[in-house]
PDB file as gemmi writes it, atoms N, CA and C in Angstrom:
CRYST1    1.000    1.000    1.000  90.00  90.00  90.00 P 1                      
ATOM      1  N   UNK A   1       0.852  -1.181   0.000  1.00  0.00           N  
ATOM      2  CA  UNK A   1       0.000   0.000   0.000  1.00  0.00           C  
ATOM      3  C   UNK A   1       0.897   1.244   0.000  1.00  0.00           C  
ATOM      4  N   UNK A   2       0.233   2.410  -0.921  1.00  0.00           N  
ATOM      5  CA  UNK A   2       1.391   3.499  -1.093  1.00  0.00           C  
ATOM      6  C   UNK A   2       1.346   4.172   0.435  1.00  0.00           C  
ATOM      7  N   UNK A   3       2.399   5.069   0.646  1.00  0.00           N  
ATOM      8  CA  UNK A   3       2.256   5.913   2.121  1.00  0.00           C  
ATOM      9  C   UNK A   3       1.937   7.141   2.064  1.00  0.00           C  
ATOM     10  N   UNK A   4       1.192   7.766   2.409  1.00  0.00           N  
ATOM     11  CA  UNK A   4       0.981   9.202   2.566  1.00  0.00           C  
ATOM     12  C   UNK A   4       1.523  10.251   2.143  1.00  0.00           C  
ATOM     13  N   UNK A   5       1.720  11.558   1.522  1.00  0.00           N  
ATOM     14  CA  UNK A   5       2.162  12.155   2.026  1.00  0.00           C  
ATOM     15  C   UNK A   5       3.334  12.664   3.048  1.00  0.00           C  
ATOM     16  N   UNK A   6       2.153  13.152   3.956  1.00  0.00           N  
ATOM     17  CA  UNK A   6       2.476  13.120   5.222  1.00  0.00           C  
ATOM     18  C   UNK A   6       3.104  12.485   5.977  1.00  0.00           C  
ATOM     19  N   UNK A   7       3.300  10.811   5.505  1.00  0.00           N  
ATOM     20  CA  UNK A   7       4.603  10.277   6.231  1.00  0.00           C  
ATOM     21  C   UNK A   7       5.700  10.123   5.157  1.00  0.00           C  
ATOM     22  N   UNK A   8       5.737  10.439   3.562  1.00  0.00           N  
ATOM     23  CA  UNK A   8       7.302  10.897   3.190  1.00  0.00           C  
ATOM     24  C   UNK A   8       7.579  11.803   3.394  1.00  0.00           C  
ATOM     25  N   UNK A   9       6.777  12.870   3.964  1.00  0.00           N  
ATOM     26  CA  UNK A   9       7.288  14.135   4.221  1.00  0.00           C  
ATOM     27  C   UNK A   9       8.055  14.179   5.993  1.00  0.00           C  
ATOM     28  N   UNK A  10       6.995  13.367   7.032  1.00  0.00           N  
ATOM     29  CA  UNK A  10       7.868  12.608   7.988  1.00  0.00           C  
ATOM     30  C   UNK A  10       9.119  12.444   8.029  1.00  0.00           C  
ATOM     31  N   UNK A  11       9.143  11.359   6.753  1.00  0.00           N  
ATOM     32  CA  UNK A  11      10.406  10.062   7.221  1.00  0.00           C  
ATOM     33  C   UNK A  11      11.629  11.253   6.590  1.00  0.00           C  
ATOM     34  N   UNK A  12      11.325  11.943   5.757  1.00  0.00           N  
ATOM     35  CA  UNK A  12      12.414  13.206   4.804  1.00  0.00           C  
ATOM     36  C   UNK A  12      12.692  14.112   5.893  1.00  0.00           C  
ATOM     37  N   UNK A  13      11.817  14.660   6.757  1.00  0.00           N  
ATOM     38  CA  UNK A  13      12.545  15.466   8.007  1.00  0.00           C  
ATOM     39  C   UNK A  13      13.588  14.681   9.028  1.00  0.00           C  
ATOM     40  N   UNK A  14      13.166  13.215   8.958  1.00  0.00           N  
ATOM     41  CA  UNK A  14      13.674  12.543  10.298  1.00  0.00           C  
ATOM     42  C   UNK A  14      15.008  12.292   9.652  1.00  0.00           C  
ATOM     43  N   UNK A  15      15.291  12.372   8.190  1.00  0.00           N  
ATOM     44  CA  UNK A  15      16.392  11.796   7.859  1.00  0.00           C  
ATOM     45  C   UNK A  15      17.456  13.555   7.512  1.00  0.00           C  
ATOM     46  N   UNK A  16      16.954  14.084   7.117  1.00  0.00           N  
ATOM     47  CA  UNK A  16      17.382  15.422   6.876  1.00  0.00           C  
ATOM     48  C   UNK A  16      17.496  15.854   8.416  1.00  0.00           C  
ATOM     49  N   UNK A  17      17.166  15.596   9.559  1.00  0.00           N  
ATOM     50  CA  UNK A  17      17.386  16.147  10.605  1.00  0.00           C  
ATOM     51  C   UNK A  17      18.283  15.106  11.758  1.00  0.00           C  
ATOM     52  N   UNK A  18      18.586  13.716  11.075  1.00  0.00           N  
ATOM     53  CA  UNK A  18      19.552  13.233  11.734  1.00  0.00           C  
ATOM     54  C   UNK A  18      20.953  13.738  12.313  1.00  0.00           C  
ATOM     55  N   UNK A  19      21.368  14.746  11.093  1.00  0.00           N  
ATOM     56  CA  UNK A  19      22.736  15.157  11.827  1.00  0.00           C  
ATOM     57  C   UNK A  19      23.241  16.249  12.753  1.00  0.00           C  
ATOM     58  N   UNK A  20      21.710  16.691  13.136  1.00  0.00           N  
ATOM     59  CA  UNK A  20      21.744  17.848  14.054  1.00  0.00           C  
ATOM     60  C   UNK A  20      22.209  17.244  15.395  1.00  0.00           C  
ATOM     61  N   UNK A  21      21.548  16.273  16.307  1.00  0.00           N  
ATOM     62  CA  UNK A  21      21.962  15.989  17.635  1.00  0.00           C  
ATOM     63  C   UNK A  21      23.413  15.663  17.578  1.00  0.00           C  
ATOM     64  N   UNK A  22      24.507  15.056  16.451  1.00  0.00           N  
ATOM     65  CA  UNK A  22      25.896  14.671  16.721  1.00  0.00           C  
ATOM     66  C   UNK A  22      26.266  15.925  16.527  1.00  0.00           C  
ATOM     67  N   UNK A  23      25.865  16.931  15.586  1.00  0.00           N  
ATOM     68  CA  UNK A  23      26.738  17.820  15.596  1.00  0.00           C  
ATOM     69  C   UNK A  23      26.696  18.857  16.659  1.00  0.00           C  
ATOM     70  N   UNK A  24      25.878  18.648  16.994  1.00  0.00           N  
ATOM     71  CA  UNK A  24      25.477  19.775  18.671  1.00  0.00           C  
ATOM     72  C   UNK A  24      26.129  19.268  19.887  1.00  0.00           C  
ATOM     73  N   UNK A  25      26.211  17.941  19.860  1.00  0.00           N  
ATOM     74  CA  UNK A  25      27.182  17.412  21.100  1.00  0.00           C  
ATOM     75  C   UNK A  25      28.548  17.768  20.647  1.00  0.00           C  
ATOM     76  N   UNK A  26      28.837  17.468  19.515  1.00  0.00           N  
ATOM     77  CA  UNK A  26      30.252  17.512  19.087  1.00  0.00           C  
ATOM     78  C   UNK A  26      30.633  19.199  19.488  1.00  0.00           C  
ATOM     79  N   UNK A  27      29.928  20.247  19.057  1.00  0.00           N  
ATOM     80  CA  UNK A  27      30.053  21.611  19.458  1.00  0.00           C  
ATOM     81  C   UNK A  27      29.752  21.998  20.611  1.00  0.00           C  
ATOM     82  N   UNK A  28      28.898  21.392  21.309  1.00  0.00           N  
ATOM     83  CA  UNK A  28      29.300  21.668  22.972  1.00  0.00           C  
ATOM     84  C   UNK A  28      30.250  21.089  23.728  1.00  0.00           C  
ATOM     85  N   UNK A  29      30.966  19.604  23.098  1.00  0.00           N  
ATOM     86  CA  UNK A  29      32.137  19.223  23.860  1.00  0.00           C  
ATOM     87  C   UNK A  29      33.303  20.475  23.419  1.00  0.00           C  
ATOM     88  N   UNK A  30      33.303  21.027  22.414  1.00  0.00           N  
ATOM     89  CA  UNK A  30      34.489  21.428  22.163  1.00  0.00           C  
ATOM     90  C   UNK A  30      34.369  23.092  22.903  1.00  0.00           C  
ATOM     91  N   UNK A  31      33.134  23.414  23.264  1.00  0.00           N  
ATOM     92  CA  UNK A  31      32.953  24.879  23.725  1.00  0.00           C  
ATOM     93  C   UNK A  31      33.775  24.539  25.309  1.00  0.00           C  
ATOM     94  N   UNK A  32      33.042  23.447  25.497  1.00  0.00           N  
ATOM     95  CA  UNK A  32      33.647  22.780  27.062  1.00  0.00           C  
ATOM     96  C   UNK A  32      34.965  22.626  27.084  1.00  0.00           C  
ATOM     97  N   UNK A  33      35.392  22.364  26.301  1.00  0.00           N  
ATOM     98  CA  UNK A  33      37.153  21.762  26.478  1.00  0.00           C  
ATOM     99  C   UNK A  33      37.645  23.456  26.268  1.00  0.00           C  
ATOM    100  N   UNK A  34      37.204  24.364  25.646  1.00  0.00           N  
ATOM    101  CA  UNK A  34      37.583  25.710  25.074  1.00  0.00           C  
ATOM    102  C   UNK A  34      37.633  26.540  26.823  1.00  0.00           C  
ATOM    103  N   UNK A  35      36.501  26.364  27.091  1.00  0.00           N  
ATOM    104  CA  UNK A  35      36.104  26.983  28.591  1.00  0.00           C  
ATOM    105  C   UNK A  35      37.272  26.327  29.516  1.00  0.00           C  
ATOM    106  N   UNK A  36      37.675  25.114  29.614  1.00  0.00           N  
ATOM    107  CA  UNK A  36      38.291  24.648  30.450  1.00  0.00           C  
ATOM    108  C   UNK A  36      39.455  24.553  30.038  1.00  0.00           C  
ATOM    109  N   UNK A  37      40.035  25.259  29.108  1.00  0.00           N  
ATOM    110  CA  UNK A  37      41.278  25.751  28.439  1.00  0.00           C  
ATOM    111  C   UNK A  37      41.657  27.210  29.136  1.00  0.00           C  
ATOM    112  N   UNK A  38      40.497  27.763  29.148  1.00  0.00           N  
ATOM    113  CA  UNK A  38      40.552  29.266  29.773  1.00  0.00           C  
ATOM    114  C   UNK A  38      40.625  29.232  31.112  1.00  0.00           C  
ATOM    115  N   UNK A  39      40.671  28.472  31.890  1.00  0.00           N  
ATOM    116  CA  UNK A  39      40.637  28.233  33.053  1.00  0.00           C  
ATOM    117  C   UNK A  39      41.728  27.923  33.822  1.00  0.00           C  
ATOM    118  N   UNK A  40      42.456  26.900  33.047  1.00  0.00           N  
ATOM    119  CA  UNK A  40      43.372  26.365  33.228  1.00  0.00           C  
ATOM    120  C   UNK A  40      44.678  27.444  33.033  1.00  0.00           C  
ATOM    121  N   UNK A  41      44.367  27.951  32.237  1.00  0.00           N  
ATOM    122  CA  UNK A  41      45.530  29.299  31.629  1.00  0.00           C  
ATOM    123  C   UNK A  41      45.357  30.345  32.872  1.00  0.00           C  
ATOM    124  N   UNK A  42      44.112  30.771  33.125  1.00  0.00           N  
ATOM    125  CA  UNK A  42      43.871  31.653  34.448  1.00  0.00           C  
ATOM    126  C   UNK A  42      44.545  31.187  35.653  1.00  0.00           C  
ATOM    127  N   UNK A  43      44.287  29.942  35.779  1.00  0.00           N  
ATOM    128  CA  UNK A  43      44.964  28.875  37.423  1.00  0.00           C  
ATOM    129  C   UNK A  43      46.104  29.248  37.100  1.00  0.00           C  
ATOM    130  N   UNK A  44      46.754  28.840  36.050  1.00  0.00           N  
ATOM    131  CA  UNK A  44      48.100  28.429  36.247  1.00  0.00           C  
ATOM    132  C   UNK A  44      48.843  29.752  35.750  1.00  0.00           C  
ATOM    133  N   UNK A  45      48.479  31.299  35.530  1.00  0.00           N  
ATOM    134  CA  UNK A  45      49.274  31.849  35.174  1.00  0.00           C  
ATOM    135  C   UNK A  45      48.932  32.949  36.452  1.00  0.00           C  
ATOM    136  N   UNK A  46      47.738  32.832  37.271  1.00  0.00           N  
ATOM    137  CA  UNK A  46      47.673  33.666  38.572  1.00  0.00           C  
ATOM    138  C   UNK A  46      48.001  33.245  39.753  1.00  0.00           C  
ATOM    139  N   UNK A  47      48.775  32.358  39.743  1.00  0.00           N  
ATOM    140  CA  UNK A  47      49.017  31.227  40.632  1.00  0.00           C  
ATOM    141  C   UNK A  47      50.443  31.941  41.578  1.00  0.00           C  
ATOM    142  N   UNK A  48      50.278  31.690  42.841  1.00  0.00           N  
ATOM    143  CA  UNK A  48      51.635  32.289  43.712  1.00  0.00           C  
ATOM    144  C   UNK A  48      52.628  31.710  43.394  1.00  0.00           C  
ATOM    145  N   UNK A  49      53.659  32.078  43.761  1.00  0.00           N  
ATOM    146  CA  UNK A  49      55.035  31.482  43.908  1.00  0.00           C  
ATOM    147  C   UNK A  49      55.067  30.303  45.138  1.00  0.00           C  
ATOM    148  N   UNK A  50      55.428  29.593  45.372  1.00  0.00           N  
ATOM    149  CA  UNK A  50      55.659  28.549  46.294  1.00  0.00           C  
ATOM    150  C   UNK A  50      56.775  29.266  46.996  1.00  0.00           C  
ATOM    151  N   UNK A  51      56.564  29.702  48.267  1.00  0.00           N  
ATOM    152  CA  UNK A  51      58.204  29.572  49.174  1.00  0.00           C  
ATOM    153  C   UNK A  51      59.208  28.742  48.632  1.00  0.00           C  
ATOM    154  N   UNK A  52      60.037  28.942  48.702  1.00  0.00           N  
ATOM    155  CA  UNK A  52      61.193  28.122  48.798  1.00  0.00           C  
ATOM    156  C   UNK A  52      61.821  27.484  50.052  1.00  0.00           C  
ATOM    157  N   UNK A  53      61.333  27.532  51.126  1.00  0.00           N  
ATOM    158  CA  UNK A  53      61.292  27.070  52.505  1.00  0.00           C  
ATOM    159  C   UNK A  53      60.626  26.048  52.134  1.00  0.00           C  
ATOM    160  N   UNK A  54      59.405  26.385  51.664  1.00  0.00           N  
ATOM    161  CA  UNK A  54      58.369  24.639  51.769  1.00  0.00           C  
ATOM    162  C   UNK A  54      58.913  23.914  51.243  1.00  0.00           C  
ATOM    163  N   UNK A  55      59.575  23.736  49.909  1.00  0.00           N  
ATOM    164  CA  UNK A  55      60.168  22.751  48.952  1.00  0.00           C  
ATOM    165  C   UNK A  55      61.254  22.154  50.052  1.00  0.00           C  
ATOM    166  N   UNK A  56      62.043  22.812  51.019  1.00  0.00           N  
ATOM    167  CA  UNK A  56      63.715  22.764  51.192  1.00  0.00           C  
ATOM    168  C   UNK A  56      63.119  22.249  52.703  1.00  0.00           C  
ATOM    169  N   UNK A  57      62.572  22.627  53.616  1.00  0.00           N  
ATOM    170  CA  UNK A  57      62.475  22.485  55.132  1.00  0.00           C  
ATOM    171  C   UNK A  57      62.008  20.938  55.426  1.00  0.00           C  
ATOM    172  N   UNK A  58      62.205  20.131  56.422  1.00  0.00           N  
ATOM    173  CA  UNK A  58      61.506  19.247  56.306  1.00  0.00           C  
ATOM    174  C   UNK A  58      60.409  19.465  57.068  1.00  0.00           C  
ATOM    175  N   UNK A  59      59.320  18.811  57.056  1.00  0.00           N  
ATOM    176  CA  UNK A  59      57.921  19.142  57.679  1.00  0.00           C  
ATOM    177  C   UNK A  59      57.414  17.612  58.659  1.00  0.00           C  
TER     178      UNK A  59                                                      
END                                                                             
């Protein structure tokens, strides 16, 4: 029996709209790794000096 319409017009969105959810994860992992790039650069470039006592003294 032929199909509708309405469901090739369905099954043509579901397939034309498959590659949206990988590519949206794929662009929020990388916003995430971007953010936590910036972060890491902030920690580690506002970061104190360590005494040189602490390294050398024993505790």
């Amino acid at each position: 029996m032929p199909r509708s319409r309405r469901e090739l017009r369905l099954e043509q969105q579901q397939q034309r709209g498959s590659w949206h959810w990988p590519a949206g994860i794929a662009i929020g992992l990388l916003v995430m790794i971007l953010v936590n790039l910036v972060f890491i650069f902030i920690a580690v470039s506002g970061a104190d000096e360590v005494v040189p006592s602490y390294n050398i003294e024993a505790r």
